[in-house]
C-alpha positions as CSV (number, residue, x, y, z in Angstrom):
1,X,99.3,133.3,94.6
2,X,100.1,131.6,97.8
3,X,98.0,134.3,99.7
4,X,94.9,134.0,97.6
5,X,95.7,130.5,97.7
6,X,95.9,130.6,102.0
7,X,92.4,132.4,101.6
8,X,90.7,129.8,99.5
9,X,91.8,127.1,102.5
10,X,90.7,129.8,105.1
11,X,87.1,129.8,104.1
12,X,87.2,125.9,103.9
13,X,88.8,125.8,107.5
14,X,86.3,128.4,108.7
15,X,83.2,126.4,107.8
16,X,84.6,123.3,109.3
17,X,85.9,124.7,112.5
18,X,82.2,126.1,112.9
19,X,80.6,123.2,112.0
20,X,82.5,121.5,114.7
21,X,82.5,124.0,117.6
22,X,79.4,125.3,117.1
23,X,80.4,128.5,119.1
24,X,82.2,131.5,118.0
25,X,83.8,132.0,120.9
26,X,85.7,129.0,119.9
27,X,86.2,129.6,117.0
28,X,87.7,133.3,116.8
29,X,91.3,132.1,118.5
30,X,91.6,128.7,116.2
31,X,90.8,130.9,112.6
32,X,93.2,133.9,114.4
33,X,96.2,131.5,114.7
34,X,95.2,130.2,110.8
35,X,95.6,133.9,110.1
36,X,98.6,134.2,112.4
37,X,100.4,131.1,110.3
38,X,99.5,133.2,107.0
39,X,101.1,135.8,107.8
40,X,104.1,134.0,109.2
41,X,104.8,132.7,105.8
42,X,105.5,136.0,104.2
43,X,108.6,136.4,106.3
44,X,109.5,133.7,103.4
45,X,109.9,136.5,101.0
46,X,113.2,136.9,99.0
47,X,114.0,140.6,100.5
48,X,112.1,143.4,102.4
49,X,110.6,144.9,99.4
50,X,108.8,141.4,98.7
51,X,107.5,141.3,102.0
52,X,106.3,144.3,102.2
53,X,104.1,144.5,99.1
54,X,102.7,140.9,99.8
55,X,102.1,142.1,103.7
56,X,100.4,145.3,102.4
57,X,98.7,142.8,99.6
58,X,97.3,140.8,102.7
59,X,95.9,143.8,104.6
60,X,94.6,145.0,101.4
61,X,92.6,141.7,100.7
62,X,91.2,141.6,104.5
63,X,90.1,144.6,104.3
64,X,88.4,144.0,100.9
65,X,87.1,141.0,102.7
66,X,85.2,142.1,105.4
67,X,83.2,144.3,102.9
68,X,82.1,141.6,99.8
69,X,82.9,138.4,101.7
70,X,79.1,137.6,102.1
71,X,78.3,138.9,99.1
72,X,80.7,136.6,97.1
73,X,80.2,133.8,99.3
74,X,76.2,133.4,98.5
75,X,77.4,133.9,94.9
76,X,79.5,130.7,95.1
77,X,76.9,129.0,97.1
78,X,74.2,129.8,94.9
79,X,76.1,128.5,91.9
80,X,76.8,125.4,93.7
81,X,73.5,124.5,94.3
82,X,72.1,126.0,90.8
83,X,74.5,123.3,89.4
84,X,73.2,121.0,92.3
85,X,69.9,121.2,91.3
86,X,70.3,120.9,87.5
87,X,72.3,117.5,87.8
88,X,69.7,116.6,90.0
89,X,67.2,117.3,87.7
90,X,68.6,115.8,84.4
91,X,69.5,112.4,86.5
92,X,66.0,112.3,87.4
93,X,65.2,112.7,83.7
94,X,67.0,110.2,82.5
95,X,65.5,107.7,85.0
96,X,62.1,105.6,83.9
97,X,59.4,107.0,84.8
98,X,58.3,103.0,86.5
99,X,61.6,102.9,88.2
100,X,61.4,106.4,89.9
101,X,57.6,106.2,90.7
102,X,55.1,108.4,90.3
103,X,54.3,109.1,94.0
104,X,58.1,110.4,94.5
105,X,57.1,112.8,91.7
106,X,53.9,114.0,93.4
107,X,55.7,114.5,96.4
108,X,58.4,116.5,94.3
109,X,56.0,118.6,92.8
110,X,54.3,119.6,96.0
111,X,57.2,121.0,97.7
112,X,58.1,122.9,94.5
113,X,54.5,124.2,94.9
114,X,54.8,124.9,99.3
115,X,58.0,126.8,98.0
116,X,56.8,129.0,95.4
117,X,53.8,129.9,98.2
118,X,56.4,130.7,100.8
119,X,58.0,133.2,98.4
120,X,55.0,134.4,97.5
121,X,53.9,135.1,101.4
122,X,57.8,136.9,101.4
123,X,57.1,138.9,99.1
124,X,54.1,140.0,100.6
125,X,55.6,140.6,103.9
126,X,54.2,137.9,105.9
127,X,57.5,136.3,106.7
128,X,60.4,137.5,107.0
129,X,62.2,139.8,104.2
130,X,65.9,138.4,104.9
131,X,66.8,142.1,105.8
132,X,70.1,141.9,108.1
133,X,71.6,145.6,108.4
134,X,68.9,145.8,111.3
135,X,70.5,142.9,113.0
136,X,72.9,142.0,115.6
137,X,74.2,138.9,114.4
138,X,76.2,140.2,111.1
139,X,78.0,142.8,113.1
140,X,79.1,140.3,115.5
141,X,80.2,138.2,112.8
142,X,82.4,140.8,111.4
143,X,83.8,142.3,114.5
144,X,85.1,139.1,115.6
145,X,86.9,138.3,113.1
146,X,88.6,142.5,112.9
147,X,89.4,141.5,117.0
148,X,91.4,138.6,115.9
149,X,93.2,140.6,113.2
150,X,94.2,143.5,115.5
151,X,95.1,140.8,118.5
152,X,97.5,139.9,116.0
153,X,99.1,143.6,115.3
154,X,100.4,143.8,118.9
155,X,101.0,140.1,119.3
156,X,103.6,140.3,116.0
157,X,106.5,142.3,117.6
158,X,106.7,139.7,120.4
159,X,106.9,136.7,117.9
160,X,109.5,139.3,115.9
161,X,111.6,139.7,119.5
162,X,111.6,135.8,120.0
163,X,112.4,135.0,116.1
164,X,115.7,137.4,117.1
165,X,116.2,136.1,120.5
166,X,115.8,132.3,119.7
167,X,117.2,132.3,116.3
168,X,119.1,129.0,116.3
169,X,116.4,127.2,117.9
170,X,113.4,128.1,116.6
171,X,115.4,128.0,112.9
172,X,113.0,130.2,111.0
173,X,114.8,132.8,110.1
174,X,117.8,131.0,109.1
175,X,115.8,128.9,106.4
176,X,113.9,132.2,105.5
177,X,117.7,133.6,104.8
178,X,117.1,136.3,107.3
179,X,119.8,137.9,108.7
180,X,119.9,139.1,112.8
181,X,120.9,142.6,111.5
182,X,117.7,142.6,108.8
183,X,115.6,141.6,112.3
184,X,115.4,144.9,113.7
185,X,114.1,146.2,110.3
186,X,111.5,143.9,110.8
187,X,110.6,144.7,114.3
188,X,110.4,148.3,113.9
189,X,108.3,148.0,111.0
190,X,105.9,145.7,112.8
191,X,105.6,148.4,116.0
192,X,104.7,150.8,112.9
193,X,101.8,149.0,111.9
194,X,100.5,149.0,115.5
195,X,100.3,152.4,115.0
196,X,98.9,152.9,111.6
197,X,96.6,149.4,110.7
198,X,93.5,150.4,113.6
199,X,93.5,153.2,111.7
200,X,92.9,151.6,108.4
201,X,90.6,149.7,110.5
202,X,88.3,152.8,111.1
203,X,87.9,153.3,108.3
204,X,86.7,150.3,107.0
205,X,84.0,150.2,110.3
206,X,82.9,153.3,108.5
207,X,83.0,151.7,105.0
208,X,81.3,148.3,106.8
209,X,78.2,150.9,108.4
210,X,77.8,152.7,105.1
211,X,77.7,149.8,102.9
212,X,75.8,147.2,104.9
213,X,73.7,149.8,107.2
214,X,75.2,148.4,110.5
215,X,75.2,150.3,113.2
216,X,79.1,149.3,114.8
217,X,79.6,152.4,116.8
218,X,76.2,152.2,118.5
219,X,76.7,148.4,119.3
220,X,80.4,148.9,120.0
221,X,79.1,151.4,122.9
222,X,76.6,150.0,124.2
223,X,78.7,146.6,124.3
224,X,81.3,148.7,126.7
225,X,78.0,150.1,128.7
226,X,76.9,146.4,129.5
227,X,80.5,145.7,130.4
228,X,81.1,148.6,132.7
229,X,77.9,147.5,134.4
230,X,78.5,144.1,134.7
231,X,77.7,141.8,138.0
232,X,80.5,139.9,138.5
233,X,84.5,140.7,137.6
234,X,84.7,138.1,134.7
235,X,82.1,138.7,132.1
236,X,82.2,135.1,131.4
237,X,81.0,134.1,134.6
238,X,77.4,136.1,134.4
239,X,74.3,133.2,133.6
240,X,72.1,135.8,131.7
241,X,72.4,135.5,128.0
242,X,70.9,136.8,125.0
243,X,68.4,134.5,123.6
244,X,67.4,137.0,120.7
245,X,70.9,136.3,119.1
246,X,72.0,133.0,117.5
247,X,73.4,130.6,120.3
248,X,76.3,130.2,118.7
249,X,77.0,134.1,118.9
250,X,75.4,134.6,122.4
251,X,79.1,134.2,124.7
252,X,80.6,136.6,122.1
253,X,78.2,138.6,122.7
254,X,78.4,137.9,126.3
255,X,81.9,139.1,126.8
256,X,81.2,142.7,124.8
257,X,84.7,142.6,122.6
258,X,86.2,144.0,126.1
259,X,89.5,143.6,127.4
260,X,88.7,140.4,128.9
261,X,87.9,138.5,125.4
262,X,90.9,140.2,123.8
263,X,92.9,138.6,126.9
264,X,91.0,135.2,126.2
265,X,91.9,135.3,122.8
266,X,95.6,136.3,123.4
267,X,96.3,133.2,126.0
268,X,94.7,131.0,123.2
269,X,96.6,131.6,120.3
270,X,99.7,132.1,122.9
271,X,99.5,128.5,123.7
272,X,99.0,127.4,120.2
273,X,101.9,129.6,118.7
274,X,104.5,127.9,121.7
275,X,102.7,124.3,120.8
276,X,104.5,125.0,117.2
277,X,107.4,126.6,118.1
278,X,108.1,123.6,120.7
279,X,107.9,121.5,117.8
280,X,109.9,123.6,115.7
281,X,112.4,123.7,118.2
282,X,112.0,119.7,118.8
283,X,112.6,118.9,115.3
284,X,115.6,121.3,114.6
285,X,117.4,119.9,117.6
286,X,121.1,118.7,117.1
287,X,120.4,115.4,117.8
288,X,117.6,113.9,115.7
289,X,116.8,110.9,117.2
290,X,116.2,112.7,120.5
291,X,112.6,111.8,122.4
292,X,111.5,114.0,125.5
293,X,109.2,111.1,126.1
294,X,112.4,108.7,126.7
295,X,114.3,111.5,128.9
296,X,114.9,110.6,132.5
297,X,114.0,114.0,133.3
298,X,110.9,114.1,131.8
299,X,108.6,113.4,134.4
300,X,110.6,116.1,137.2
301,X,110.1,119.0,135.0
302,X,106.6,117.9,134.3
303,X,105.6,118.2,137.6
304,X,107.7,121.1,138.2
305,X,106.0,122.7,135.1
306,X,102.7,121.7,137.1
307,X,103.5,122.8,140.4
308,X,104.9,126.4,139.0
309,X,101.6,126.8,137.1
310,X,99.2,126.7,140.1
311,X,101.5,128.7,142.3
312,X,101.5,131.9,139.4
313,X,97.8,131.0,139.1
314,X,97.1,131.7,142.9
315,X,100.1,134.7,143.0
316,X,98.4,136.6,139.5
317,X,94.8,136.1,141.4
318,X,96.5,137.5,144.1
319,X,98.1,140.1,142.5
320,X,94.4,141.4,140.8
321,X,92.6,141.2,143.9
322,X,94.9,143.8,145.6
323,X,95.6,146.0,142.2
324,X,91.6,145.6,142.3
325,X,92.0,144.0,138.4
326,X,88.1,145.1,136.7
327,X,86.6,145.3,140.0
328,X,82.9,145.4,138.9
329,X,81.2,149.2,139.4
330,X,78.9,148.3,142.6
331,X,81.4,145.7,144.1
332,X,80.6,147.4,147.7
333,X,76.8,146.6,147.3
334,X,76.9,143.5,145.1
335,X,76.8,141.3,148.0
336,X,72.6,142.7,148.5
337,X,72.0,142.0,145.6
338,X,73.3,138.3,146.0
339,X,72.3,137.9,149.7
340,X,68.5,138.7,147.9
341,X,68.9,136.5,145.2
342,X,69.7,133.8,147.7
343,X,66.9,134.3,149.8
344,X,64.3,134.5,147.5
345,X,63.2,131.1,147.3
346,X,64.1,130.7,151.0
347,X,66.9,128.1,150.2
């Protein structure tokens, strides 16, 4: 119940994070730490067996997602605004026709009338027939959301491995009744699923291509030919988008589900999973009344916090210049290309 329940709240907080953001670059890390929190909570379960039929239930109910979750979706939002429209209607019923007017109804009846011609013109093949399995945007849709799930695979053992080494500070397993023996259990079973979940995974790409019509495999490669002949190191960093896709899907699309967006994606919900064990920590502390804010040592490790994150900043840019760290294909004759770009407007 509580994992349909988390699904329900899902969809609500998907909508609204895109509505806000407006990119789904943006939005992939926020709805993979929503996910990350749902699965957190069955650690809750009474004993192993629990958790592993509702963990199993979860995967189970994702991957029955990414197949029906647009069809069921329009259904709902269909049926809203059937019910919409029908209130709408009988109100306008019930009002006088003097009070309402009959210009408004005019008006009314002439849009019914454009839209009826529209659909007609549809039909007929003038505009366009809605048809998506021949478009980019659904399968970018999907696939970030199945990167988010599998960043969350590998990034499960590590959260396991600090649950067992921070087990009195971070609390959670003590008020989930787990004991540091029944830990292990849990660690080795999450470095199983690593193992055996991307397979489950292609198999649903298959089910996705055969269903919908998409064609994963031939975007998926020629996403990792754009990457592999990219212009600069960081993907990010190129100005050339594509304005055939939605805006708010062109930087996914940018960055080509490489090893670069997975890395994006990991520091982001990294920082947000440590924002929450932080508090965690702060609000399971021995002394309740405590307030970093108020500790005379507040400001010196702030600073020191500062200072040691722009010295590991300039020693890991260091560290992937020499180890050459995706060094672009034609890095030895980039700099033509770039010298001719420069001069072409004589500037």
């Amino acid at each position: 119940v509580i994992i349909l329940f988390l699904l329900v709240i899902g969809e609500v907080l998907a909508l609204g994070v895109e509505f806000f953001l407006q990119d789904a670059i943006l939005v992939a890390p926020v709805l993979a730490g929503f996910n990350f929190a749902s699965q957190l909570v069955t650690f809750g379960a009474p004993d192993f067996l629990t958790f592993l039929l509702s963990y199993f239930f979860g995967v189970a109910l994702a991957l029955f997602q990414r197949i029906y979750q647009n069809y069921y979706l329009e259904l709902i939002g269909s049926i809203f605004v059937f019910f919409y429209g029908l209130i709408l209607r009988t109100a306008k019923k019930m009002v006088p026709r003097y009070i309402s007017g009959a210009a408004a109804q005019k008006k009314s009846d002439e849009i019914t009338a454009d839209q009826k011609e529209f659909k007609k013109r549809d039909v007929e093949g003038v505009a366009d027939n809605g048809e998506t399995h021949e478009s980019v945007e659904p399968i970018l849709d999907y696939f970030t959301g199945v990167c988010g799930d599998s960043m969350l695979i590998y990034y499960f053992p590590f959260l396991v491995y600090l649950l067992m080494q921070y087990r009195v500070q971070i609390y959670l397993p003590i008020a989930y009744l787990i004991r540091q023996s029944d830990m292990v259990i849990y660690m080795f079973f999450q470095l199983m699923m690593c193992v055996f979940e991307p397979i489950a995974d292609a198999f649903n790409h298959f089910q996705n291509e055969q269903f919908h019509g998409w064609k994963i495999y031939e975007y998926l490669v020629y996403s990792r030919y754009r990457f592999l002949q990219r212009e600069t190191r960081w993907k990010g960093m190129e100005s050339s988008l594509d304005e055939c896709i939605d805006e708010n899907l062109r930087r996914v699309d940018q960055m080509c589900f490489s090893s670069q967006f997975f890395m994006m994606m990991t520091f982001h919900l990294n920082g947000m999973v440590y924002v929450v064990l932080a508090f965690q920590c702060w609000l399971r502390s021995s002394n309740p009344t405590y307030n970093p804010f108020s500790d005379s040592a507040f400001f010196i490790i702030l600073i020191y916090l500062i200072a040691c994150y722009f010295i590991l900043e300039w020693v890991i840019f260091q560290l992937a210049v020499r180890l050459k760290l995706w060094k672009i294909k034609h890095e030895n004759t980039a700099w033509h290309m770039l010298k001719k770009d420069e001069d072409e407007w004589d500037l």
